[in-house]
Backbone as JSON, one array per atom type, in Angstrom:
{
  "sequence": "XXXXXXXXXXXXXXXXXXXXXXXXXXXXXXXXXXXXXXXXXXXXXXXXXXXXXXXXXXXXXXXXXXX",
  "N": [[-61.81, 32.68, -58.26], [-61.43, 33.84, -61.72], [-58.82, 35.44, -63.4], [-58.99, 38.45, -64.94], [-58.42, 39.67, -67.88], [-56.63, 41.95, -68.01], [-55.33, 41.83, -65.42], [-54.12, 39.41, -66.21], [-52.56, 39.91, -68.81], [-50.52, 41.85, -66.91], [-49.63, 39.67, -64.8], [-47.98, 38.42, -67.06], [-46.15, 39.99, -67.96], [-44.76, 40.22, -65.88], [-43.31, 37.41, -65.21], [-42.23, 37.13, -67.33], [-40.25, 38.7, -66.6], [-40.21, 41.32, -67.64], [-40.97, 43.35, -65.61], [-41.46, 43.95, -62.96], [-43.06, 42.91, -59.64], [-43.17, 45.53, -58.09], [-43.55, 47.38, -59.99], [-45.99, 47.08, -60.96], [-49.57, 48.16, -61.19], [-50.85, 49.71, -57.85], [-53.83, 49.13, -57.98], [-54.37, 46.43, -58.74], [-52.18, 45.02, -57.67], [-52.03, 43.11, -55.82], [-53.97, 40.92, -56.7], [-52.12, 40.26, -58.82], [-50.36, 39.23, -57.7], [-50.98, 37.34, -56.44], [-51.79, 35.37, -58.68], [-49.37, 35.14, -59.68], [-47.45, 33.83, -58.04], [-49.18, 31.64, -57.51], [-48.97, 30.55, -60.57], [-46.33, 29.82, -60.47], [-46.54, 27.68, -58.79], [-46.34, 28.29, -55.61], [-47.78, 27.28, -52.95], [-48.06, 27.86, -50.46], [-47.59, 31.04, -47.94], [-45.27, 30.88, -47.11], [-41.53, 30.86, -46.95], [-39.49, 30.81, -50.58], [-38.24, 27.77, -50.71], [-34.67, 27.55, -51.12], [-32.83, 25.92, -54.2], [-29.86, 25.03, -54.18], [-29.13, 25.72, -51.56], [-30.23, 23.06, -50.73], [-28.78, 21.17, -52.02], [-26.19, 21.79, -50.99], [-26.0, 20.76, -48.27], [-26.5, 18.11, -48.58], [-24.47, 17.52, -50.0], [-22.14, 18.04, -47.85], [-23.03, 16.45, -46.17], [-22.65, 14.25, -47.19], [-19.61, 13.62, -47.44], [-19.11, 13.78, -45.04], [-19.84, 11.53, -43.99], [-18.68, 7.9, -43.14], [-17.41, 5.48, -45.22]],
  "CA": [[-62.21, 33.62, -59.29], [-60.35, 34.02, -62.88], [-58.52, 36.67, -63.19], [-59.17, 39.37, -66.06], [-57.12, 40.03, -69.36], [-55.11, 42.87, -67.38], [-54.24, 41.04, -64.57], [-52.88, 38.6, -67.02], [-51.36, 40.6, -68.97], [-49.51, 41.82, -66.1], [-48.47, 38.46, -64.88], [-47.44, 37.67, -68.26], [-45.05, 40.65, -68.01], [-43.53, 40.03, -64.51], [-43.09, 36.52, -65.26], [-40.95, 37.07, -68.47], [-39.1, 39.9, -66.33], [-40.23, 42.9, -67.64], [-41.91, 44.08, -64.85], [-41.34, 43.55, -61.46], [-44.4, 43.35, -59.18], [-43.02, 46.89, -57.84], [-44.19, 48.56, -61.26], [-47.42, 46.73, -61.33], [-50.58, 49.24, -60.22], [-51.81, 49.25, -56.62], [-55.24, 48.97, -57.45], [-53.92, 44.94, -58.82], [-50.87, 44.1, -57.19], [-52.35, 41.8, -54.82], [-54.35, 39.62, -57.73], [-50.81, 39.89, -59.79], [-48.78, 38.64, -56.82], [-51.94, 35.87, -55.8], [-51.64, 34.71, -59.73], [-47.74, 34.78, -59.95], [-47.4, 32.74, -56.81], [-50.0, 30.01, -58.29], [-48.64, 29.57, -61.78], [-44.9, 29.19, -60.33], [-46.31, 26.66, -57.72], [-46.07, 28.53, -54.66], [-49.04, 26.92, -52.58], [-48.44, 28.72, -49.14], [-47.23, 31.86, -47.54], [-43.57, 30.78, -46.72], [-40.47, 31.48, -48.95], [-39.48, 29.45, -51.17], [-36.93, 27.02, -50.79], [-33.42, 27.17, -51.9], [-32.28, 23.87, -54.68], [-28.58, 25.49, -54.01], [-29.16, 25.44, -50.11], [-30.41, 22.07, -50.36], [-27.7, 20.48, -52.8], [-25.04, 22.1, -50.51], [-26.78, 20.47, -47.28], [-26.48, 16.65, -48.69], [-22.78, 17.34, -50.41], [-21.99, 18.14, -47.03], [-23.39, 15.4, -45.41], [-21.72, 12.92, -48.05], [-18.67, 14.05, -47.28], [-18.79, 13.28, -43.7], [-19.88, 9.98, -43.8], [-18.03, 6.91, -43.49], [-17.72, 4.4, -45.94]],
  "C": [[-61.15, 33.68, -60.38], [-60.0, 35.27, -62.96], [-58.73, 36.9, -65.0], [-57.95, 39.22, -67.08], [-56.08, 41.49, -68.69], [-54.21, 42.55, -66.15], [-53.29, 39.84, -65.19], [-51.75, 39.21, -67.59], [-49.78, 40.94, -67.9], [-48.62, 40.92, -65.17], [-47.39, 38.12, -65.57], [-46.21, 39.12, -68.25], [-44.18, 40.6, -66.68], [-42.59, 38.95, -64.49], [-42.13, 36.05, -66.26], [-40.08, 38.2, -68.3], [-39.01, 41.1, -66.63], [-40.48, 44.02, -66.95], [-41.7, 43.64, -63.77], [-42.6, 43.72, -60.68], [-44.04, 44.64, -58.25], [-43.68, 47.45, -58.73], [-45.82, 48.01, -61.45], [-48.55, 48.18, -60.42], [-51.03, 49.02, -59.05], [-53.25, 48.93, -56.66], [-55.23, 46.77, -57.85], [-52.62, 44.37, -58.67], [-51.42, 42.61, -56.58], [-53.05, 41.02, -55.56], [-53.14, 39.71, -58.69], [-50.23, 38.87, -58.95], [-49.7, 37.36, -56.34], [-51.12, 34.88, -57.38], [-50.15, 34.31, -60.46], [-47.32, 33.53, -59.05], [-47.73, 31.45, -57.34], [-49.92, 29.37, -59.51], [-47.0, 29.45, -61.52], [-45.43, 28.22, -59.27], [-46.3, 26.79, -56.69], [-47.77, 28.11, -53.65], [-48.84, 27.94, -50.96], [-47.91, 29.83, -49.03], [-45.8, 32.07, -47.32], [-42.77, 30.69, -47.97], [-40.05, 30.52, -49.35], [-38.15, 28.88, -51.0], [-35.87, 27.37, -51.44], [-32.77, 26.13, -52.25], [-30.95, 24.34, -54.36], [-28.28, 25.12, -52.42], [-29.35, 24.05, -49.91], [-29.54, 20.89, -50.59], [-26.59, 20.57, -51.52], [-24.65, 21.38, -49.24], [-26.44, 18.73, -48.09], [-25.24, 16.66, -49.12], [-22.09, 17.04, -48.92], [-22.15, 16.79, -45.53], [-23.09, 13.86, -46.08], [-20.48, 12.88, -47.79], [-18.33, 13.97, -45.97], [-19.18, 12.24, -43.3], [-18.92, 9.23, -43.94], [-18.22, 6.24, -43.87], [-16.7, 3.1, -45.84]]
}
């Protein structure tokens, strides 16, 4: 289903930080937080990766190899 011109809106303000999905209304949190999820990419339920955790994780493992 597409979401409405106020659930956009209110994407469009979480997503440039004005708004946290705390301040959004209960009666559309849950189509804010579906439609935030799906235009950053988030396809499932689990959290999202850390690129910092993952960088730190191969430095680490360069660094103990032998060459």
């Amino acid at each position: 289903m597409k979401p409405n011109t106020r659930i956009l809106d209110y994407v469009t303000l979480v997503q440039d930080g004005v708004l946290t999905l705390d301040d959004v209304p209960q009666d559309i949190t849950k189509e804010v937080t579906k439609w935030v999820r799906y235009l950053a990419g988030i396809k499932d339920e689990s959290m999202v990766k850390d690129d910092a955790t993952q960088v730190k994780k191969v430095d680490d493992y360069d660094s103990h190899s032998t060459h």
